[in-house]
Phi, psi and omega in degrees: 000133162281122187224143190248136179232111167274120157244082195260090182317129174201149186299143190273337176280011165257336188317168180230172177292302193301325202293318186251072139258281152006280173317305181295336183277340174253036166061016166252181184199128161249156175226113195303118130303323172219160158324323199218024182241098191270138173237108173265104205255196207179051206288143156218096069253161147276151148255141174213160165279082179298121179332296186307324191279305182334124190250123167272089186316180201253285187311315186271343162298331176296326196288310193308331198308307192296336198086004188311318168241140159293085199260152181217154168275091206076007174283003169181050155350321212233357193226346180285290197327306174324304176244032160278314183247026156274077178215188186299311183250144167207115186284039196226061204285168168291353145298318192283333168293350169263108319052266154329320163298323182291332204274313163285004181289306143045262205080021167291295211235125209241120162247143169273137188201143174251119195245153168218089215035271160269019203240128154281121197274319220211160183177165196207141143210172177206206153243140187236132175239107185063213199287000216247132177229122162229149219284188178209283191200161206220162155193183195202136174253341191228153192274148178069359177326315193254031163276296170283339151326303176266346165302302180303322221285317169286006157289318219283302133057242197285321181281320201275349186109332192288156178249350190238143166218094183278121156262007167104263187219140147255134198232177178309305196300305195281345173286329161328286159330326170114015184304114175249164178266157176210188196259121161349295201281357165261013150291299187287354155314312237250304184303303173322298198272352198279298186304293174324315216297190184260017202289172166215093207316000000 
């Protein structure tokens, strides 16, 4: 893959809330290289979901059908962001989880959660800006758990008006998902009419 990188090592307790709102609006993202080294990137090819496009298994359509989870929004933004980056390697250091929380303090930035009565299983969160939502990181405790997490997120979606779903980069999981690469500048094109529009998550 040809990936294209704007990189700018900077300690992370100096980013602001305006620098990564920003970012997202001009087709960047960070990733903690160290606790305190953000690397931001801006790849081409991009990946996205197309709404329309999304692939939903057959088995997590069953799980949603049955009710196994009790999926909800923002009911706990801070314990998903948690364990989304609790694993062995994570570009999701403790500046950037207050960061992101301050964003969802907000009204930027949204988590999708999968419960099985009080116990959170599963999750997702990203940031949504205009019509544009981009996704960050997921995690599952129960299997297919964030599986059905991106099923709601994308009806919901789909219901609010947005047009755009950035998945970053691709890998197996998100091409699962229906994820495709396009040309940087046909993202930002695509991010330019995404970001005007009026939606509201």
């Amino acid at each position: 893959m040809n990936a294209f990188f704007h990189l700018m090592p900077q300690p992370s307790k100096l980013v602001t809330l305006e620098q990564l709102l920003e970012a997202y609006r001009t087709g960047f993202f960070p990733m903690a290289e160290t606790e305190h080294v953000v690397l931001w990137h801006s790849p081409d090819p991009r990946a996205i979901i197309p709404l329309d496009h999304a692939h939903i298994a057959r088995s997590v359509r069953v799980l949603i059908r049955k009710g196994v989870f009790a999926v909800r929004r923002n009911a706990d933004f801070e314990k998903v962001i948690h364990h989304c980056a609790s694993r062995p390697y994570t570009w999701i250091s403790q500046d950037l989880q207050r960061l992101y929380c301050r964003l969802h303090a907000l009204g930027y930035a949204h988590s999708v959660e999968a419960w099985q009565g009080e116990t959170l299983v599963g999750g997702l969160y990203g940031v949504a800006i205009g019509g544009a939502f981009f996704g960050e990181s997921m995690f599952s405790h129960v299997s297919n758990a964030a599986k059905v997490c991106f099923a709601h997120l994308v009806e919901h979606l789909r219901q609010q008006g947005f047009t755009l779903l950035d998945t970053q980069y691709a890998n197996p999981f998100t091409v699962s998902l229906g994820a495709i690469e396009i040309p940087r500048r046909a993202y930002l094109a695509k991010l330019t009419e995404a970001i005007a529009q009026p939606c509201v998550f």
